[in-house]
C-alpha positions in Angstrom: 0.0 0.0 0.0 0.9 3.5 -0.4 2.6 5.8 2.0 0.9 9.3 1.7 -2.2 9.5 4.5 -0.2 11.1 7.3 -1.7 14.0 7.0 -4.1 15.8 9.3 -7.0 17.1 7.0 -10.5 16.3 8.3 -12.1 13.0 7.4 -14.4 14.0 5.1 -11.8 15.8 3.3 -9.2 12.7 3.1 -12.0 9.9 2.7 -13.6 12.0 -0.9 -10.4 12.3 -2.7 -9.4 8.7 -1.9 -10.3 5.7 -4.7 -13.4 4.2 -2.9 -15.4 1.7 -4.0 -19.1 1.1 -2.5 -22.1 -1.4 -2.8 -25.8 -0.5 -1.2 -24.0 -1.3 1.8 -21.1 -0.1 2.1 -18.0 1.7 1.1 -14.5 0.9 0.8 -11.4 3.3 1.2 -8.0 1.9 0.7 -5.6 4.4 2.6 -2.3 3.1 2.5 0.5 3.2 5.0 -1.0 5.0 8.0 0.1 6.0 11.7 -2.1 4.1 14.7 -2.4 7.5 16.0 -3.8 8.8 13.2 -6.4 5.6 12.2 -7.4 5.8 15.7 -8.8 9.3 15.0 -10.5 9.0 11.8 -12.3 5.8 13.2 -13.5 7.9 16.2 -14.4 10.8 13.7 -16.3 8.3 11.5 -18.2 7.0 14.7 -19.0 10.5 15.6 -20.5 11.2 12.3 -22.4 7.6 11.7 -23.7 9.0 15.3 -25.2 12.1 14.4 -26.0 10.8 10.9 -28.2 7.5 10.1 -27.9 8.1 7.0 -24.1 7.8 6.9 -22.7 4.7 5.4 -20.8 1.8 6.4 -17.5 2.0 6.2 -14.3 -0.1 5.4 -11.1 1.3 6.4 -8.6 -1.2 4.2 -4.9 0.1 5.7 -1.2 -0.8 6.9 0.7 0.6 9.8 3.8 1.7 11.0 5.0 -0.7 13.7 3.4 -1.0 17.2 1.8 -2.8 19.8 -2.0 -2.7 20.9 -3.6 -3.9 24.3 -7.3 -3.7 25.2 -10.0 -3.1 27.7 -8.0 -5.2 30.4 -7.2 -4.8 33.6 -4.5 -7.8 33.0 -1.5 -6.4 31.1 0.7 -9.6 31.5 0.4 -10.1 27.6 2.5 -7.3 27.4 5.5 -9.8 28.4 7.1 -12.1 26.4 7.0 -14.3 29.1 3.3 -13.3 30.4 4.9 -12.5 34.1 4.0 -9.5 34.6 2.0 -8.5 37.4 -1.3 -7.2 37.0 -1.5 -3.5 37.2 2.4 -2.9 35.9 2.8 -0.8 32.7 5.0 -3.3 31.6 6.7 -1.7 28.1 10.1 -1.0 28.9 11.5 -4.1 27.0 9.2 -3.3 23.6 10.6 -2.4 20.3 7.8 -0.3 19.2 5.3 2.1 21.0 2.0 1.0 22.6 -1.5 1.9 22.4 -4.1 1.2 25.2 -7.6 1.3 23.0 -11.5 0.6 23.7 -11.4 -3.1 21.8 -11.5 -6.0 23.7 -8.2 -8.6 24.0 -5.1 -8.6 25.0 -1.3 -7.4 23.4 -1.4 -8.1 19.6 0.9 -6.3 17.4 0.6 -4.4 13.9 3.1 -3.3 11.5 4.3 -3.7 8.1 3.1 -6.8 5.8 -0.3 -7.1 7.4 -3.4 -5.9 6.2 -5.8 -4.0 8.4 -9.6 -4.0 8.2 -11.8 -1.6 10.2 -14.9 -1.9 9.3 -17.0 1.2 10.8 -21.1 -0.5 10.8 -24.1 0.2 12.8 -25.1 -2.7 14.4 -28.4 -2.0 14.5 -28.9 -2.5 10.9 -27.8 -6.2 12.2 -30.1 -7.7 14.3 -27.2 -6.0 17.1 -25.9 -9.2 17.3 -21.9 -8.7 18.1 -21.3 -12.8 17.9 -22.8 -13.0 14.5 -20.9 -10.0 13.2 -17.7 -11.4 14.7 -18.0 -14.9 13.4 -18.6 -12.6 9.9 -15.1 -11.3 10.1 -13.9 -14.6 10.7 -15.8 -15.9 7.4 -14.7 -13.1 5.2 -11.0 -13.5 6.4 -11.1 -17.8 5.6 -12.9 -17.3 2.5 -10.0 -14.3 1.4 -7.6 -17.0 2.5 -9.1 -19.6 0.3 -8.5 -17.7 -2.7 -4.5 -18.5 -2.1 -5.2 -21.9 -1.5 -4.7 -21.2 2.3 -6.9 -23.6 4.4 -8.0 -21.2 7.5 -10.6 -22.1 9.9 -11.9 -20.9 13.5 -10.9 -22.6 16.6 -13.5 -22.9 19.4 -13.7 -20.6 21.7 -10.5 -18.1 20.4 -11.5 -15.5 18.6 -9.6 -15.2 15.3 -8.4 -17.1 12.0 -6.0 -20.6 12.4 -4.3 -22.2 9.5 -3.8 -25.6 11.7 -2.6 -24.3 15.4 -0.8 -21.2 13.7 -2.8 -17.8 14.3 -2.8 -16.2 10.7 -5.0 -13.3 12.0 -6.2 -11.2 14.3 -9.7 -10.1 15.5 -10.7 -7.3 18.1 -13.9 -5.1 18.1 -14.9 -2.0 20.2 -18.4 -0.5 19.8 -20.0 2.3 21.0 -23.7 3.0 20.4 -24.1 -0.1 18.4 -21.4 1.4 16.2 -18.7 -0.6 15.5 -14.8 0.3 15.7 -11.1 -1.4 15.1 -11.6 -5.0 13.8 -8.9 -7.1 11.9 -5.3 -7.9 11.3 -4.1 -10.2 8.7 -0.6 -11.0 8.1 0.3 -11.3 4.4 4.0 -11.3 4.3 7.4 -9.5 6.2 8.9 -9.9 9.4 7.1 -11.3 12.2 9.6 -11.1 15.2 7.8 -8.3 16.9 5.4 -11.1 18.4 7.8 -12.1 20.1 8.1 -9.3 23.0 4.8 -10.3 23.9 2.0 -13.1 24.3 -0.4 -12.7 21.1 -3.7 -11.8 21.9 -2.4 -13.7 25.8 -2.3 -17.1 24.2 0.6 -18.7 25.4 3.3 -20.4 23.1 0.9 -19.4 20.0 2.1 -19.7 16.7 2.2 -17.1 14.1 2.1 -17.4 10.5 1.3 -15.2 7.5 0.1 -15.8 3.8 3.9 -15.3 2.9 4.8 -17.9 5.4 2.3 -20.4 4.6 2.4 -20.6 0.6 6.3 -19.8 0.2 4.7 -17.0 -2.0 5.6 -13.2 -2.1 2.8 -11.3 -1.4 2.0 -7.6 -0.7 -0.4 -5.9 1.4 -1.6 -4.0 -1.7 -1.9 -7.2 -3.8 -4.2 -8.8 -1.3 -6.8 -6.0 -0.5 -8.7 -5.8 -3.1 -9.5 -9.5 -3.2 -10.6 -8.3 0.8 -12.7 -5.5 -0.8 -14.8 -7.4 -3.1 -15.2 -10.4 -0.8 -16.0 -7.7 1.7 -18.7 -6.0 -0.7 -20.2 -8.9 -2.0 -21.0 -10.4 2.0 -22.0 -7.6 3.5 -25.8 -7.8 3.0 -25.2 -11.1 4.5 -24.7 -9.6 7.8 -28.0 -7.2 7.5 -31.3 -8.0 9.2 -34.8 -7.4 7.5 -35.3 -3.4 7.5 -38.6 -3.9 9.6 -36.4 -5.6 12.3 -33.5 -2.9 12.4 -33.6 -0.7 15.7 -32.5 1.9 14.1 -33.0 4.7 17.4 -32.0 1.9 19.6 
């Protein structure tokens, strides 16, 4: 992906001159290489607005980052050790290669960086049926069904949230919402480096695995070669994840 969406114009601004591409249901933006920092805001300024705005579509925010480690709603922060010993309340980040963000998803430590595709997808709920476990287990669908299309073989595991290839974690999935409004969402690793998992426990799962489409195939790949395969897949599944409109609780 593209370097080049650093900057600090409003949302609304940087969102209408990207390339966007957008069903009934919902629109894509591709945005290249971002900073968390700066994701973090246009999500919350995309909440804001689907907020005040029922109108407002569904979004997709298809992106990579510049390295660094993320850490949930938990009072728990021994994922932040490689070793998972540190004690509950303790910061805990001294030893880390890479900055950390405390953020309103649920989980533990993951980390994001170079070679992995993000997805956060920005929906109202509502329109749903509010169901948060069906719109998880969609994320998970759209992920193995992307994967299939490299010949990966991806599946769920019971009861940990995320996409497998056998007992290696390929990616990543952790949701905030607010008002029935979803935020954050997905991390795929498609290629690079993947020692920075390393200073940590992934997602608090000890002695996990982690693997990427890179890893798996003995393929090069690129971030930018694999989301728009995402996109479609993405556009084509969404109304999947709708509810009748006489059912939608729309000033729930």
């Amino acid at each position: 992906m593209n370097r080049g969406a650093n900057s600090r114009e409003p949302m609304t601004q940087m969102l209408s001159r990207k390339t966007k591409t957008a069903s009934q249901e919902l629109r894509v933006h591709c945005l290249g290489r971002m900073e968390f920092a700066r994701a973090l805001e246009l999500q919350e300024e995309i909440v804001a607005k689907k907020r005040n705005d029922r109108l407002f579509e569904d979004q997709l925010l298809l992106l990579e980052h510049e390295p660094v480690y993320t850490i949930g709603r938990t009072p728990d922060r021994s994922s932040l050790s490689a070793t998972g010993r540190i004690r509950r309340g303790e910061l805990g980040i001294a030893h880390l290669p890479h900055p950390l963000f405390s953020i309103n998803r649920g989980g533990q430590a993951t980390y994001h960086g170079p070679g992995q595709l993000m997805g956060y997808p920005i929906i109202d709920l509502r329109r749903c049926g509010q169901d948060l476990h069906k719109y998880l287990r969609w994320l998970e669908q759209l992920l193995i069904d992307l994967l299939a299309k490299y010949d990966i073989a991806a599946q769920r595991r019971e009861s940990l949230t995320g996409v497998w290839v056998e007992n290696r974690k390929i990616a990543s999935i952790g949701v905030g919402v607010r008002h029935w409004i979803t935020m954050h969402g997905f991390a795929l690793n498609v290629c690079g480096d993947l020692s920075s998992f390393d200073h940590i426990v992934p997602c608090g799962i000890n002695n996990v695995a982690i693997t990427s489409m890179e890893k798996e195939t003995k393929k090069s790949f690129t971030v930018a070669e694999v989301a728009p395969t995402l996109e479609k897949l993405a556009l084509d599944s969404i109304v999947s994840l709708r509810v009748a409109p006489e059912t939608q609780l729309i000033n729930a």
